[in-house]
C-alpha positions in Angstrom: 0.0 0.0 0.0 1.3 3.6 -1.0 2.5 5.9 2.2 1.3 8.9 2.9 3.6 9.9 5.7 7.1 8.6 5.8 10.8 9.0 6.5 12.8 10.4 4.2 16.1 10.7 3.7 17.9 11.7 0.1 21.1 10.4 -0.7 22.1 11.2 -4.2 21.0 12.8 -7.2 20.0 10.4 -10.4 18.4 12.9 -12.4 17.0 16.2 -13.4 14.8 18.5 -16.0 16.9 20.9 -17.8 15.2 24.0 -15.2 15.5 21.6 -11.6 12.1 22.0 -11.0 11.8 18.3 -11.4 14.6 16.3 -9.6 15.1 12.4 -9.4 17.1 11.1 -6.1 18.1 7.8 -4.6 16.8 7.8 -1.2 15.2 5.6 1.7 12.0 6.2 2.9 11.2 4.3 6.4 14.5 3.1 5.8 13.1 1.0 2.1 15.3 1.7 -1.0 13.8 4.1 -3.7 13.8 6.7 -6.3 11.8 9.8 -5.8 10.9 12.6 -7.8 10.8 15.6 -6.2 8.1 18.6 -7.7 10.2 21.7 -6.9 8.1 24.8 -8.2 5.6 25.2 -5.2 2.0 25.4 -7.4 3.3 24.0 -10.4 5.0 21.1 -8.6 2.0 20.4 -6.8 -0.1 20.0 -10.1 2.3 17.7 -11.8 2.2 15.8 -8.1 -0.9 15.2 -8.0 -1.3 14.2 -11.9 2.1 11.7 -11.5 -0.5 9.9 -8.4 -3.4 10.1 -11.1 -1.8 8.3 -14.1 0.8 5.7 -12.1 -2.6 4.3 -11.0 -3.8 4.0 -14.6 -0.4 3.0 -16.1 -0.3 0.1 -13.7 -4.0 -0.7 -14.0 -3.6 -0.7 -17.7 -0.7 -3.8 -16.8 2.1 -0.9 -18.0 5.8 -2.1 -17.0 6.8 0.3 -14.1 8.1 -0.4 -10.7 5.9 -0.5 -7.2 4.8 2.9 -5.9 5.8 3.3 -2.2 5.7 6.7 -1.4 3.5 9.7 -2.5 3.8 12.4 0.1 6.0 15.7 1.7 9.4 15.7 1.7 10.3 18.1 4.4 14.0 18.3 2.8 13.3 20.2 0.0 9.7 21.2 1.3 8.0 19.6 -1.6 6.2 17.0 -2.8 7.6 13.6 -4.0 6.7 10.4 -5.9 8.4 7.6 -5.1 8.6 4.0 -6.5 10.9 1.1 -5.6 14.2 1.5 -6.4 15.5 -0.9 -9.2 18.8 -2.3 -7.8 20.8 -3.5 -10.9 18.9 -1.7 -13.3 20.6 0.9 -15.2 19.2 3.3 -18.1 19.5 2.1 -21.9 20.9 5.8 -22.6 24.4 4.2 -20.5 23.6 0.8 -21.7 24.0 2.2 -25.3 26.8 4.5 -25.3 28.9 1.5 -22.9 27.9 -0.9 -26.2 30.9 -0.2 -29.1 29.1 -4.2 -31.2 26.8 -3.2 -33.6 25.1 -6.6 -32.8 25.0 -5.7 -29.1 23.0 -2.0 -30.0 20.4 -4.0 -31.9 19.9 -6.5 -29.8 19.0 -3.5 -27.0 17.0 -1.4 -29.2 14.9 -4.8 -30.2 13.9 -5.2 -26.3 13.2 -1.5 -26.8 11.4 -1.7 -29.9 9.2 -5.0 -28.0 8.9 -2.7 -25.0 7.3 0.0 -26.7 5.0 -2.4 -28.5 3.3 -3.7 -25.3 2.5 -0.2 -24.1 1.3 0.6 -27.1 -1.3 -2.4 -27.4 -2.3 -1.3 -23.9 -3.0 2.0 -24.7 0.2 3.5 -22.7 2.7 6.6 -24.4 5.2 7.6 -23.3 5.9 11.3 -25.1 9.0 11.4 -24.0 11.1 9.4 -25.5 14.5 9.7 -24.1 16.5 6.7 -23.2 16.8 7.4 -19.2 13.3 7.2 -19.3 13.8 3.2 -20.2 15.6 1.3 -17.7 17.2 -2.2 -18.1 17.6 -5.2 -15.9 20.0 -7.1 -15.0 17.7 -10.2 -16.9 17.4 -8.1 -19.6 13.9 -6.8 -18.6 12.9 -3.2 -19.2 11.1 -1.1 -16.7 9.7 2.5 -17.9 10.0 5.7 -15.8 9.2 9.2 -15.4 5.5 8.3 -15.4 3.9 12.1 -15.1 3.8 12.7 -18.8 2.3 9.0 -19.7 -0.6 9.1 -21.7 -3.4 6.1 -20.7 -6.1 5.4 -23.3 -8.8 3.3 -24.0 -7.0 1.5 -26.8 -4.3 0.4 -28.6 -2.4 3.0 -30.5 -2.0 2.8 -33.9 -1.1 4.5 -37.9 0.2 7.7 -37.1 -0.2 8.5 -33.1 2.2 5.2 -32.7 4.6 5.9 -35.7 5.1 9.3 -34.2 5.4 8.2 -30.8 8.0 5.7 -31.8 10.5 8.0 -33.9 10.4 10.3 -31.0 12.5 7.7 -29.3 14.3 6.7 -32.7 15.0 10.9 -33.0 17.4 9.9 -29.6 19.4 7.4 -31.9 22.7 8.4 -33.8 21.6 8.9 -37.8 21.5 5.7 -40.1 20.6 2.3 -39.8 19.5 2.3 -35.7 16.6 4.1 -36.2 15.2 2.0 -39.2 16.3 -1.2 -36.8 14.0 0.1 -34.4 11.3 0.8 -36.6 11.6 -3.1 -38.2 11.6 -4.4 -35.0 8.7 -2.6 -33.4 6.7 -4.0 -36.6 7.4 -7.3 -35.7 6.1 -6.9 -32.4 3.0 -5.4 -33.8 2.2 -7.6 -36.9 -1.4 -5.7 -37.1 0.5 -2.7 -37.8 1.9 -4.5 -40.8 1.3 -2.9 -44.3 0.1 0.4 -42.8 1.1 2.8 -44.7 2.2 5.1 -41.8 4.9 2.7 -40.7 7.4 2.5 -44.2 10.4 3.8 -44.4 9.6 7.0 -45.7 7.6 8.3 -43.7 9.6 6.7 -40.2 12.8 8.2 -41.2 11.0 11.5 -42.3 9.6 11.9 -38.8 12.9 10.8 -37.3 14.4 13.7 -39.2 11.8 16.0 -38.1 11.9 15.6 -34.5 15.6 15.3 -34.2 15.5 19.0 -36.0 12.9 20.1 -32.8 15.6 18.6 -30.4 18.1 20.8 -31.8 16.1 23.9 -31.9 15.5 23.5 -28.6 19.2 22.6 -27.2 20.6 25.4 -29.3 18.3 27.9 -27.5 19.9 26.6 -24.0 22.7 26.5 -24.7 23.1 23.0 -25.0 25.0 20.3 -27.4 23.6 20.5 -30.4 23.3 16.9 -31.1 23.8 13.6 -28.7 24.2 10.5 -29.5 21.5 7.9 -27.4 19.7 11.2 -25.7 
């Protein structure tokens, strides 16, 4: 059962938003491993809070691959409000699984888990919009766990043609340009063999979006002052 008062105690950093007004931290909470996001902008924070509690119910109702929640509550700390699920002890995100990879075989064999991954959310009607790689975790079985859960979309079905395709190249738009993308995009439509055929899904269009999106990513790091490009964003 979720907590709604608890100990906590932050140990280290794992991850933050460009601004810090979302922050991710290893911490224990009644003394139980976990990772908790932490809403730092006092009314804004609060709203993505309490919509993070609304759609990890409905991601985990809808069967959606995503660690126990354990905590959903104050953390006097930082004098905000936090999400926490178990933490994932062995797991580490496919952005560092990718870039430690230098076999072509060993990349494809990671973006196919990937690829079968995002095909089982999107059958249940789960999207992720944003696809960077941290947000996909792997196991030390070679299971994948998805994170960052306060942007997930939950519908009533499946998602196909173009709401998948685009869904999809946003995550291929993290890959190096070439053959990774279109590897992802193959595999994916073997996962989903009632997406065969549609039109949406060839080649052209995939690597058009791919293009597209990776142009938006860009854009935007350019105008913070960012790296341009990165290889597995």
């Amino acid at each position: 059962m979720t907590k709604s008062m608890a100990n906590v105690v932050l140990q280290r950093e794992l991850h933050a938003n460009v601004r810090r007004t979302r922050i991710t931290y290893a911490a224990l909470i009644d003394n139980q491993p976990a990772a908790i996001k932490c809403f730092r902008k006092p009314l804004f924070g609060l709203f993505h809070w309490q919509r993070a509690r609304i759609k990890a119910y409905k991601i985990r109702n809808a069967g959606g691959p995503v660690p126990p929640i354990i905590y959903a509550g104050w953390v006097p700390e930082l004098r905000c409000f936090g999400f926490a699920t178990e933490f994932l002890e062995g797991y580490r995100s496919l952005r560092e699984a990718l870039r430690e990879s230098d076999e072509l075989g060993e990349q494809k064999q990671l973006l196919k888990k990937l690829a079968e991954c995002i095909a089982d959310l999107h059958r249940r009607g789960i999207e992720q919009p944003d696809g960077n790689l941290t947000n996909f975790l792997l196991g030390p079985n070679g299971d994948i766990k998805m994170v960052d859960e306060d942007d997930v979309r939950v519908g009533k079905s499946a998602l196909s043609g173009r709401a998948a395709m685009t869904n999809l190249a946003n995550v291929g738009a993290r890959l190096p340009s070439g053959d990774l993308p279109l590897w992802l995009r193959a595999t994916y439509i073997q996962a989903r063999k009632d997406l065969q055929g549609d039109v949406e899904f060839d080649e052209h269009h995939f690597a058009r979006e791919v293009f597209r999106q990776k142009e938006q990513f860009r854009i935007k790091r350019e105008a913070r002052d960012a790296a341009p490009d990165r290889e597995y964003d």
